[in-house]
N, C-alpha and C positions, 0 to 999 in steps of 0.2 A: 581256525574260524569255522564254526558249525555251518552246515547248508540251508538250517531253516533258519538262522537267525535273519529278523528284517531288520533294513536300518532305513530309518525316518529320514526326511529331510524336510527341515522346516524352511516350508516357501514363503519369503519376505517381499511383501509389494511394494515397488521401487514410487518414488513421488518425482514430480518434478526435479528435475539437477542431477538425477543421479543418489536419490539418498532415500532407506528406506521411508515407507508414508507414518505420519509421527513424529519426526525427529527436529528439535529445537536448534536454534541457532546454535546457542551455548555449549554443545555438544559436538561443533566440528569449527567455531572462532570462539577466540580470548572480545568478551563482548565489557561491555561498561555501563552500567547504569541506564538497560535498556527497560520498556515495560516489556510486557507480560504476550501483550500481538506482536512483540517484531521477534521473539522469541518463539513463535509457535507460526511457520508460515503455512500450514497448515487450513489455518483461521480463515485466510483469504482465500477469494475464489478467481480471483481474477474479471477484468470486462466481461472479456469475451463479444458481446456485442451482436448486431447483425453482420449478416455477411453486406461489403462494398463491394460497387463495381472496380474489377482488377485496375483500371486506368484511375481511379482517386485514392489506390490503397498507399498507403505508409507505412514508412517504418516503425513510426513511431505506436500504429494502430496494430502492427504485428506482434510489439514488444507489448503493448496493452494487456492483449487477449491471452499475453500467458499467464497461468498463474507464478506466484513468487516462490522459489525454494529458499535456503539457511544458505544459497551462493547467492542471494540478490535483494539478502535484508540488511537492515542496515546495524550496524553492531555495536554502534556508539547511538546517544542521545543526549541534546543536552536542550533544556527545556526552557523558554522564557517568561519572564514574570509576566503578570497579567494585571498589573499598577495599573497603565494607564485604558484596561477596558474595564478597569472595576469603575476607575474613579467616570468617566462615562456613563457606564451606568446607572451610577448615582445621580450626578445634576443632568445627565440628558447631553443631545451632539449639538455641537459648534451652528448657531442659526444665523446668516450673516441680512444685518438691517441696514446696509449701506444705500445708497439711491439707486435707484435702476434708469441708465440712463442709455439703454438700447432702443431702436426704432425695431414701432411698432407693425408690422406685417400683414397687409390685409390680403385677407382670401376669397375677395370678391370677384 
């Protein structure tokens, strides 16, 4: 090996999870009929949010504020029909004409 030869190394920026930034679901799980965002977690930025006071913080507001890696998308999808808000949208929502037989309230 020569003394002047350099040798490169290319620096990869790591994303959320552990994987570099980039990198699709499909490329590290056997995924099924997912779209095109749960493939790219990339896309998402996560809450994040204002900071809480320590004494009302949650777990569930810690697991929020991170954003998503290709370990906490979802790898399957399965979609459902959208029959009964089409047919809704057509005639209009359920108006109920029954008698109204509550006592009335005064705010005198």
């Amino acid at each position: 090996m020569a003394a002047n030869q350099e040798t490169e190394v290319e620096v990869v920026k790591m994303g959320p999870g552990g994987v570099p930034e980039g990198s699709k679901t499909a490329e590290f799980y056997r995924t099924d009929n997912i779209p095109t965002r749960f493939d790219n977690p990339d896309w998402f930025q996560g809450y994040g949010g204002k900071d809480q006071h320590p004494m009302y913080r949650t777990t569930s507001c810690t697991y929020g504020a991170k954003p998503p890696s290709v370990h906490t998308m979802p790898t399957t999808f399965h979609c459902r029909s959208q029959k009964f808000s089409e047919q809704l949208g057509k005639c209009g929502m359920y108006r109920n004409h029954s008698l109204n037989t509550a006592l009335d309230i005064s705010r005198v």
